[in-house]
C-alpha positions as CSV (number, residue, x, y, z in Angstrom):
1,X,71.4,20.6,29.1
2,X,68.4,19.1,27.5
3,X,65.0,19.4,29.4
4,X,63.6,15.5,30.0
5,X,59.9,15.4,30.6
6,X,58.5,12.1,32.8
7,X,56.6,10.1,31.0
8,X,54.5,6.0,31.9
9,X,55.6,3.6,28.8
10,X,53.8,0.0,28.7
11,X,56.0,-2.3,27.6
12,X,54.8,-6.2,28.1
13,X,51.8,-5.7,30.4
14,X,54.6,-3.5,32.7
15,X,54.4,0.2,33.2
16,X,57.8,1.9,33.8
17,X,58.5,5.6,34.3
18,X,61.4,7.0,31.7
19,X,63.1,10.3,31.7
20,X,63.5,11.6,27.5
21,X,63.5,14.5,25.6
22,X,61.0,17.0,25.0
23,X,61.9,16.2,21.0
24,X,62.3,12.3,21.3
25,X,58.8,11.9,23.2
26,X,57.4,11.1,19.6
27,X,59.6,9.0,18.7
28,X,59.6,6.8,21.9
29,X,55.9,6.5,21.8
30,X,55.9,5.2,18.1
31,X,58.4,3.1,19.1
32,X,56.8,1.8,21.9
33,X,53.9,1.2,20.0
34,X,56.0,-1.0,17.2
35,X,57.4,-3.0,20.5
36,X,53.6,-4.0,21.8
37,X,51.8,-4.2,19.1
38,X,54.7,-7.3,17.9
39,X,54.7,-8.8,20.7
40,X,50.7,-9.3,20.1
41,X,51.0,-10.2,16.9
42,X,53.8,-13.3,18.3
43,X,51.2,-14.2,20.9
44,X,48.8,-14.9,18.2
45,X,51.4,-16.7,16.4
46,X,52.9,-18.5,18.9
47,X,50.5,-19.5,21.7
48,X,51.7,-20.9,24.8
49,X,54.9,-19.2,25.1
50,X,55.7,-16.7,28.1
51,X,56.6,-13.4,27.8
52,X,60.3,-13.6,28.0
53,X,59.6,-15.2,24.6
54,X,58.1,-12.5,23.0
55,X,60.3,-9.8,24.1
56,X,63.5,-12.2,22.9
57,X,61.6,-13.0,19.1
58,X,60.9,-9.1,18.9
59,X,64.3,-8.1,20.0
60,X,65.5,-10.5,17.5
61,X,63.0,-8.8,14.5
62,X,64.0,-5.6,15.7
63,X,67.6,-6.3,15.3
64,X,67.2,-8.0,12.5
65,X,64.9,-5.3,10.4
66,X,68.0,-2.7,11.7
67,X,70.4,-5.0,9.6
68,X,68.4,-5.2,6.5
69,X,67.7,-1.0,6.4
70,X,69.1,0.1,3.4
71,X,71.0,2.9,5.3
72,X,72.9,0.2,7.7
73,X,70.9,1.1,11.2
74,X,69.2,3.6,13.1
75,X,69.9,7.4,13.6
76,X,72.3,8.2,16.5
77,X,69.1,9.9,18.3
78,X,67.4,6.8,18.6
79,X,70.6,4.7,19.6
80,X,70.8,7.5,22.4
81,X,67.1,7.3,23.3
82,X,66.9,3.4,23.4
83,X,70.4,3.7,25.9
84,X,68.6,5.8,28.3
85,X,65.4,4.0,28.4
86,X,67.5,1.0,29.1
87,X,69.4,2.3,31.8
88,X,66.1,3.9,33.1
89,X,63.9,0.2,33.0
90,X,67.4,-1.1,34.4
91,X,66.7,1.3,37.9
92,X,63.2,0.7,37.7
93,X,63.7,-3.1,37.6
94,X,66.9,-2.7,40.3
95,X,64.2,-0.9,42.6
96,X,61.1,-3.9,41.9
């Protein structure tokens, strides 16, 4: 069994606590950082809006730069990574 390491992620003004991979830290954190720094660069865009906006138009980017990779998609690893952080922000937001 891998060993997961705790670790605080910010994701739209909200702090959750996630359970990954020693080796996917990395990867998460860059990700993460991809995630916030879009959802700045639609608030300057697109003033007004609330935040549900901006995590729906960066979901939508995201999904749609995924399509247009020449390779077809992401790696497995990261498929697996984003799963569990979804099921993790799904507790966190089941216990809010």
């Amino acid at each position: 069994m891998e060993e997961l390491i705790t670790i605080n992620i910010l994701i739209a003004d909200r702090t959750y606590r996630v359970k990954v991979a020693i080796k996917d830290e990395e990867v998460v954190r860059k990700t993460l950082k991809m995630i916030n720094d879009k959802i700045l660069e639609f608030k300057t865009q697109f003033a007004g809006k609330d935040m549900q906006d901006y995590l729906a138009m960066v979901i939508l980017w995201y999904a749609t730069q995924n399509q247009a990779s020449p390779d077809g998609g992401v790696s497995d690893t990261i498929l697996d990574t984003l799963g569990k952080m979804e099921l993790q922000l799904d507790k966190a937001l089941e216990n809010n």
